[in-house]
C-alpha positions as CSV (number, residue, x, y, z in Angstrom):
1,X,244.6,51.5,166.6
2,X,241.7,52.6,168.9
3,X,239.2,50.4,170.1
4,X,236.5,51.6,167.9
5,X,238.9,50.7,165.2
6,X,239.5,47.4,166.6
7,X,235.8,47.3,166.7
8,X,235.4,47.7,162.9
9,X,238.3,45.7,161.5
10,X,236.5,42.9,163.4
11,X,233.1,43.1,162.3
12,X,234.4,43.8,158.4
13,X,237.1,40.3,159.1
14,X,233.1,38.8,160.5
15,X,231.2,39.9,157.4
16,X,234.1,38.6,154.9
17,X,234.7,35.2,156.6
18,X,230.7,34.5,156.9
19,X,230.4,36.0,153.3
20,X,232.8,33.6,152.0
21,X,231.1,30.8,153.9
22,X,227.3,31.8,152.6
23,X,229.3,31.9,148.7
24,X,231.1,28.4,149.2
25,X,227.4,27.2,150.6
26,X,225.5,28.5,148.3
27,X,228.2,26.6,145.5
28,X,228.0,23.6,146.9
29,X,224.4,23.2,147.0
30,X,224.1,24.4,143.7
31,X,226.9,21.7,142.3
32,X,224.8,19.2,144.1
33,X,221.4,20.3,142.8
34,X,223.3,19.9,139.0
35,X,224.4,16.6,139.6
36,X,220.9,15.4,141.1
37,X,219.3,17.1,137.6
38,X,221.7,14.9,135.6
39,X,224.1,17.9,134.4
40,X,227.5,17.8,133.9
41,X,227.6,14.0,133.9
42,X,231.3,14.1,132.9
43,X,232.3,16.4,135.2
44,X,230.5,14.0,138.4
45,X,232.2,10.9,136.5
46,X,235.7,12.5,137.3
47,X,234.6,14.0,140.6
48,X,233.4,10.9,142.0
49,X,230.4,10.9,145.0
50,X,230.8,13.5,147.6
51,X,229.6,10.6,150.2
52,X,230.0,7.3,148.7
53,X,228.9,4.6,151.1
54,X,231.8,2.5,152.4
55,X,229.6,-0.3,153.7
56,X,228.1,-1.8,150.5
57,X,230.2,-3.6,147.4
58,X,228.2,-1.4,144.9
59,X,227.7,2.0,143.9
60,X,229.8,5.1,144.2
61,X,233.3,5.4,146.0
62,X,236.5,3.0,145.5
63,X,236.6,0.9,148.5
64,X,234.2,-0.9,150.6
65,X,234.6,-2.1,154.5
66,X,235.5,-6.0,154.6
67,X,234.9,-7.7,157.4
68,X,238.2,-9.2,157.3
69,X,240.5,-7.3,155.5
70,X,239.3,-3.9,156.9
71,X,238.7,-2.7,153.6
72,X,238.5,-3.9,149.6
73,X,237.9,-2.2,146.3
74,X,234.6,-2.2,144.5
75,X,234.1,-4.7,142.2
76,X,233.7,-2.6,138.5
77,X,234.6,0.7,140.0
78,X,236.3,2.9,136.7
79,X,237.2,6.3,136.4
80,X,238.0,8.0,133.4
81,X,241.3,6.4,131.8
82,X,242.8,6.7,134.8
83,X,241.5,4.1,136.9
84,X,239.7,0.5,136.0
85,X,238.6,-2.0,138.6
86,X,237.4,-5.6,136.9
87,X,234.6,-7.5,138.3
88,X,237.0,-9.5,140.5
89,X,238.0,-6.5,142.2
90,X,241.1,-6.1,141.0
91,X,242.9,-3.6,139.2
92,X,243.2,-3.7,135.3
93,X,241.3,-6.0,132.5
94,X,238.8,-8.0,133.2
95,X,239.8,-12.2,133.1
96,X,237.3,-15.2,133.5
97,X,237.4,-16.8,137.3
98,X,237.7,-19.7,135.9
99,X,241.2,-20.1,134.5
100,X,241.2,-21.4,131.0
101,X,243.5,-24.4,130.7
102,X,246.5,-22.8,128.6
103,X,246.4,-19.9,130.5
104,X,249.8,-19.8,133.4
105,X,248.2,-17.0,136.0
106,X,249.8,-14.7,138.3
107,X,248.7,-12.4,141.1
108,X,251.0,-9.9,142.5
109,X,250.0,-9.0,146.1
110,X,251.3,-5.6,148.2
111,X,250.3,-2.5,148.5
112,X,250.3,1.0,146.7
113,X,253.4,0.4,145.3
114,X,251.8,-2.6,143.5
115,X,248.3,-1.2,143.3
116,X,250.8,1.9,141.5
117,X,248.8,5.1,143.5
118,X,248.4,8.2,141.4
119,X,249.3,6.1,138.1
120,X,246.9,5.1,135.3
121,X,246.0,1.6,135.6
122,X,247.9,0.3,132.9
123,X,251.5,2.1,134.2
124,X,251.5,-0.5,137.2
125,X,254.1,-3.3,137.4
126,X,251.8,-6.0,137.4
127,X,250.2,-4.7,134.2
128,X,253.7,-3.8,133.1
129,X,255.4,-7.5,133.8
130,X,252.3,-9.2,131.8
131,X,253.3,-7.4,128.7
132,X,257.2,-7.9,129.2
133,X,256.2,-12.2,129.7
134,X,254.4,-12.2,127.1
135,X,256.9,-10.7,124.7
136,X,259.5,-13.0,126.3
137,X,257.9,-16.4,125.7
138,X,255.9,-14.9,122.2
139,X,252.5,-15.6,124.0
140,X,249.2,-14.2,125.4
141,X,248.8,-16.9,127.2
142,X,249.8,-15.4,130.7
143,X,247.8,-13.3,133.0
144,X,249.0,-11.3,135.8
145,X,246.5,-10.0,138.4
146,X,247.1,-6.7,140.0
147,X,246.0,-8.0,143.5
148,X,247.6,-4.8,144.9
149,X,245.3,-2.6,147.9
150,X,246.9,0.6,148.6
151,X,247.5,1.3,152.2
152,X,247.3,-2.9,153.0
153,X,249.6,-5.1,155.3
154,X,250.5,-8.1,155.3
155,X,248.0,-9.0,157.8
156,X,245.3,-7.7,155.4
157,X,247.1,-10.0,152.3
158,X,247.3,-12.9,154.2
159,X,243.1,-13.1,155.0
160,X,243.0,-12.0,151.0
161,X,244.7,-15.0,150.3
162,X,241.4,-17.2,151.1
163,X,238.5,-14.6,150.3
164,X,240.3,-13.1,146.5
165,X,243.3,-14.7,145.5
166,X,243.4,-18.3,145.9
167,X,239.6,-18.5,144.2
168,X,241.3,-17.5,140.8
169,X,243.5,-20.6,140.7
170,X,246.8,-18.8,140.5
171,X,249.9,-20.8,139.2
172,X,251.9,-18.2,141.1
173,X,251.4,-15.6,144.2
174,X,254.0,-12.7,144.1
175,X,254.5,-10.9,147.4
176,X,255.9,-7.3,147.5
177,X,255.7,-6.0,150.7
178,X,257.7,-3.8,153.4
179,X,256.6,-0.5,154.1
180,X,253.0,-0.7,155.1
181,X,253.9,-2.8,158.4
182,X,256.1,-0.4,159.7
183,X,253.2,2.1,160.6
184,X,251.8,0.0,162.9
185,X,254.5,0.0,164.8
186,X,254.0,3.6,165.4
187,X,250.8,3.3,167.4
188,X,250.6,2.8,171.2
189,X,249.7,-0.4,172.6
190,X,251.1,-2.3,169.9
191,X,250.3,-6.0,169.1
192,X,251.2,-8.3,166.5
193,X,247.4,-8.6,164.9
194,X,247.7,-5.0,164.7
195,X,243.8,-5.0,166.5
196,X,245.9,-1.5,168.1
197,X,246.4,0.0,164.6
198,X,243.5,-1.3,162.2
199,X,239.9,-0.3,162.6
200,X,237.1,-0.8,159.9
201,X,234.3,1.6,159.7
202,X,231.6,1.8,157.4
203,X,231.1,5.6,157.6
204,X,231.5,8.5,155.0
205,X,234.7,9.8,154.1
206,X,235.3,12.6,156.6
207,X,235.9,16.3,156.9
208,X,236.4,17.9,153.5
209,X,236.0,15.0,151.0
210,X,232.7,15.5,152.0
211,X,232.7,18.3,150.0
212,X,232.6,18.8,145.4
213,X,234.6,21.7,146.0
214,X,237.0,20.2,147.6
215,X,237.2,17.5,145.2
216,X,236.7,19.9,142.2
217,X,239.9,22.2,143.9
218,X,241.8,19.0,144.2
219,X,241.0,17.7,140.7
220,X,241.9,20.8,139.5
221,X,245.2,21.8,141.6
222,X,246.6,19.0,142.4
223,X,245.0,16.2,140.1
224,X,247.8,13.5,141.2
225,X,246.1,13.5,144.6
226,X,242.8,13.1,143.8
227,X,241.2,9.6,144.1
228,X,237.8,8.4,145.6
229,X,237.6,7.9,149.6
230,X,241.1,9.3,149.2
231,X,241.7,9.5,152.8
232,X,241.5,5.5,153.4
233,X,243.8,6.7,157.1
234,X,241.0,8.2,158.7
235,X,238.8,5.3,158.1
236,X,241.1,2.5,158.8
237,X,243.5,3.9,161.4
238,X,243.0,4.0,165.0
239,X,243.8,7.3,165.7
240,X,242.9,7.4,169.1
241,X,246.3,5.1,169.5
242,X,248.4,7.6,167.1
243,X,250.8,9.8,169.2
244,X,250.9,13.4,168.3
245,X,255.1,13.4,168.6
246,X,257.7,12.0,166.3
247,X,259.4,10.9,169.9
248,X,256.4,8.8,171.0
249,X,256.2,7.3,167.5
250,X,259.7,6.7,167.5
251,X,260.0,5.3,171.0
252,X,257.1,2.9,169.6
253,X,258.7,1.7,166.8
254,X,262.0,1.4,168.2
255,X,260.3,-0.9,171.1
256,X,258.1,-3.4,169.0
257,X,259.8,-5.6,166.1
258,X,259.1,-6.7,162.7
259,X,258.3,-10.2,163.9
260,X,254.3,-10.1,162.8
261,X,256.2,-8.9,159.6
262,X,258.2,-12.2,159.1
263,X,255.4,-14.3,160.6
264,X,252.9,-13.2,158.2
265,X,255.1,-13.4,155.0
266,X,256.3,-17.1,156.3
267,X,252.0,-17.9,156.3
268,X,251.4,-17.0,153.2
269,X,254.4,-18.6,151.9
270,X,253.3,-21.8,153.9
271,X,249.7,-21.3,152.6
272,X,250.2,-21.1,149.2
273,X,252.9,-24.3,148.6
274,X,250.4,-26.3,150.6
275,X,248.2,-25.9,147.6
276,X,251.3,-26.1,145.0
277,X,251.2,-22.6,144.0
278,X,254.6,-21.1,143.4
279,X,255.5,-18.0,145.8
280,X,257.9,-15.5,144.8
281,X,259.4,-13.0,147.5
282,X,260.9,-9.8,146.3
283,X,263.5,-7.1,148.2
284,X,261.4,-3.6,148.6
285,X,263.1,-0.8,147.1
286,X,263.5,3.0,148.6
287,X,265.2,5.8,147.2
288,X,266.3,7.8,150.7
289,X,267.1,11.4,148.6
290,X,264.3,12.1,147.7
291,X,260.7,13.3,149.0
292,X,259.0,11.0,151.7
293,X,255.8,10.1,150.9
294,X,254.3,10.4,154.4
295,X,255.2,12.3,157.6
296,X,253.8,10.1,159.7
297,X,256.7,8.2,160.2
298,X,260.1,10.0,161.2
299,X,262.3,10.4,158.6
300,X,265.1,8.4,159.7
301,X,262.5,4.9,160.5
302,X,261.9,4.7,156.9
303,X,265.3,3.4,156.3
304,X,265.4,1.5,159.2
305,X,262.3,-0.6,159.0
306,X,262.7,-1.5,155.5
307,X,266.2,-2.4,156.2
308,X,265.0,-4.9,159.1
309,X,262.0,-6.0,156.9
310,X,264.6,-6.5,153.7
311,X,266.2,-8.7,156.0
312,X,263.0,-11.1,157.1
313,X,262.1,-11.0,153.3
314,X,265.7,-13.0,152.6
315,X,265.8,-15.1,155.5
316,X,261.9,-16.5,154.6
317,X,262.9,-17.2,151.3
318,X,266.2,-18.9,152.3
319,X,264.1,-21.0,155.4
320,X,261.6,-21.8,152.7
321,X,263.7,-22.2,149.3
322,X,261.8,-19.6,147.5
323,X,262.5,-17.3,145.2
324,X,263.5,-14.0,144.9
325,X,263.4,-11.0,142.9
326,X,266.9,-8.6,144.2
327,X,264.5,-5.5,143.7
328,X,266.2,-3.8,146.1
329,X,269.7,-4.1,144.6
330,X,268.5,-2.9,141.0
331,X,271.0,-0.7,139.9
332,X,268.8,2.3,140.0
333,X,270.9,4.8,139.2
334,X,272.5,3.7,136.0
335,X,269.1,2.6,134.5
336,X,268.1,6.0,134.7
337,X,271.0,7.5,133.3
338,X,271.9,5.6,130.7
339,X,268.1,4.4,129.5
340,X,265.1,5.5,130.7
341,X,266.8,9.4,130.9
342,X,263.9,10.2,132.9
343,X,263.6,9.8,137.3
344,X,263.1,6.3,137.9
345,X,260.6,6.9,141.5
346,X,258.1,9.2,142.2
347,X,258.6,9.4,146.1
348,X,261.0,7.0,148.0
349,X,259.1,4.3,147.6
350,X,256.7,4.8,144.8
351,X,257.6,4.4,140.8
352,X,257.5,6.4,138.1
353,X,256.0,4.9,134.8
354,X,259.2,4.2,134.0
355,X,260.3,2.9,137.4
356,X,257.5,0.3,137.0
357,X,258.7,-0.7,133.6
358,X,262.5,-1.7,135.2
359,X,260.7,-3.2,137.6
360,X,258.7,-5.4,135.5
361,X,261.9,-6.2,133.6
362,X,263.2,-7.4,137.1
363,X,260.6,-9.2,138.2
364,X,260.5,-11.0,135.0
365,X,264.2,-12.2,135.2
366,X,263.4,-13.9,138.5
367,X,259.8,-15.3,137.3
368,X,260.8,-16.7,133.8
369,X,262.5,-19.4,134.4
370,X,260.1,-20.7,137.2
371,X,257.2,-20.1,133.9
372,X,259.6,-21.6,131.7
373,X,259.9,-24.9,133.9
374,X,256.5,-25.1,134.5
375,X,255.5,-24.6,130.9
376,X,258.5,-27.2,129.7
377,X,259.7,-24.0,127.9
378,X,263.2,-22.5,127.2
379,X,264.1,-20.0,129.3
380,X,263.9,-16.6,127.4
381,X,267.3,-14.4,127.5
382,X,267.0,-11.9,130.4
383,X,267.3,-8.5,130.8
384,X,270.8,-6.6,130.9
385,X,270.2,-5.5,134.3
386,X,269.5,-9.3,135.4
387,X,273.3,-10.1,134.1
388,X,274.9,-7.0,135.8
389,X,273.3,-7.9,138.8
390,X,275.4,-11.2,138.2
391,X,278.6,-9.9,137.6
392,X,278.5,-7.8,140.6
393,X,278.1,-10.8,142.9
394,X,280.1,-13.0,141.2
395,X,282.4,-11.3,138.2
396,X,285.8,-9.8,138.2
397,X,286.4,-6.1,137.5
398,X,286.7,-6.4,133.9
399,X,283.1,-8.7,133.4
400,X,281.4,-5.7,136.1
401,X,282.2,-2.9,133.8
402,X,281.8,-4.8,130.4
403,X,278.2,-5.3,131.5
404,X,277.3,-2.0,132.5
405,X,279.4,-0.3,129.6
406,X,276.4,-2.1,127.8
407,X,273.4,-0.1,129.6
């Protein structure tokens, strides 16, 4: 190719790329003027705000900065079907702050796998156990709270504790947590108030969530990512402290320890039967075949860290005497085989509907009797997978495989 050639092919690659740019301009502006004249209004109630303000409690956009906790979701927020935030903040149906007398409360603290990322509201575990308590004792007299904030440590539960979930008078705190504390651990200069990993910044979401196209070719393309301030990382991460290698992440990880893990859990524990509130532990789950969730952490950590934090998890509740659900040893693969016939988790860590379900019936084998005693209730029959669980740690042969032949 001659350099006149060159020449050309480079102005025409000029005039397309600035072409496209003036088209995508021109678009956006015009998708903005639409929604400032009121049109569409359906089509802006599924899009969201192209800049919703994270430092005030109202208006557009799911989250909000807290000055403790980082981050919190917006009192009232709803999208669509998919998503409902009550005026407490948390996610599902709205209840009165001021627990009726009859009424045994729960919240169920964690993270996205509580909160239940990229599911409808009502397809979360907390919303999901309710209904399976209910049906057990025959009442609507229990409430469970879905106290669940994706992308949230321990650290961050333990200051919600005082500011969101003590104030409702719960008669039990459920804690699911394991994965979120293991990305700190990443991060350089680590410390065990993770001050090196956590940031909280009241500015607009950044790059392209900026944008309604972007959000319209999300909404569109890949629906199951699509949330408000989608991107909490790049609000709440210090990324300055973020290696660019899986070696210096790795090295990181592999030289702090879970200890601000364990600590955390223990305070909450402490915290909450200071005040006589009944705290439940449960085992964290992950399903190692399939797809990862996130790249930022190597592969082979995932396993690792929620091995080691699987292993604080037991020893607080044996140091404490509290209870706990065996999540983690849920016989996963014959629930979905036999049952459900559908996958049981949508990433290695994250359930599907039906995932959720089991895991409602799980939690509810551990949590009934505790409801039952309170209440001065008989204990309602548990679930088939509670009584395999049983006979694997305690049955012969013949009881193991009479239980599952009935799955």
């Amino acid at each position: 190719m001659t350099s006149k050639q060159q020449g050309s092919a480079l102005q025409a690659t000029i005039v397309v790329v600035l072409s496209l740019v003036f088209v995508l301009t021109v678009a956006e502006i015009g998708i903005r003027l639409a929604e400032k004249a009121g049109l569409y209004p359906t089509m802006f109630r599924l899009l969201g705000n192209a800049s919703p303000p994270l430092d005030e409690k109202t208006g557009p956009g799911m989250y909000y900065q807290h000055p403790y906790t980082a981050y919190a979701i917006k009192p009232g927020y709803t999208r669509g079907d998919q998503e409902r935030i009550n005026s407490l903040g948390f996610r599902g149906e709205d209840f009165a702050l001021e627990k009726p007398d009859d009424v045994y409360r729960i919240a169920a603290i964690g993270g996205s796998t509580t909160f239940a990322v990229y599911l409808a509201w009502d397809k979360s575990y907390p919303y999901l156990l309710q209904k399976e308590l209910r049906r057990r004792f025959g009442t609507d007299k229990i409430e469970v709270m879905n106290a669940g904030l994706t992308g949230s440590t321990t650290a961050e539960s333990l200051h919600r504790l005082q500011s969101q979930i003590i104030p409702i008078d719960p008669d039990m705190v459920i804690i699911y947590h394991a994965f979120n504390d293991l990305l700190p651990r990443m991060f350089d200069n680590y410390s065990d108030d993770y001050y090196h990993f956590r940031r909280s910044d009241p500015n607009n979401p950044p790059g392209l969530t900026r944008f309604y196209l972007y959000r319209l070719f999300l909404r569109i393309f890949s629906p199951a990512a699509f949330h408000e301030n989608n991107n909490l990382m790049n609000q709440v991460w210090k990324t300055k402290n973020f290696p660019s290698t899986d070696t210096a992440r790795s090295r990181n990880f592999l030289e702090s320890s879970n200890h601000a893990f364990k600590s955390n859990i223990q305070m909450m524990a402490v915290l909450l039967k200071g005040l006589d509130i009944d705290v439940v532990l449960a085992s964290f789950a992950i399903k190692n075949d399939i797809y990862h969730w996130t790249e930022h952490l190597p592969a082979y950590l995932w396993e690792v860290g929620i091995v080691e934090n699987n292993k604080a998890i037991r020893e607080v509740a044996d140091e404490l005497d509290l209870p706990l659900v065996p999540f983690a040893d849920t016989p996963f693969v014959q629930a979905s085989i036999t049952r459900f016939k559908v996958k049981l988790f949508a990433d290695s860590i994250h359930m599907a509907p039906e995932g959720n379900q089991l895991k409602a019936e799980i939690f509810a084998d551990t949590i009934a009797p505790i409801i039952a005693s309170d209440l001065g209730m008989p204990t309602p029959e548990p679930s088939i997978y509670y009584q395999q669980m049983q006979a694997l740690q305690t049955g012969s042969p013949a009881e193991v495989t009479e239980v599952a032949d009935k799955l």
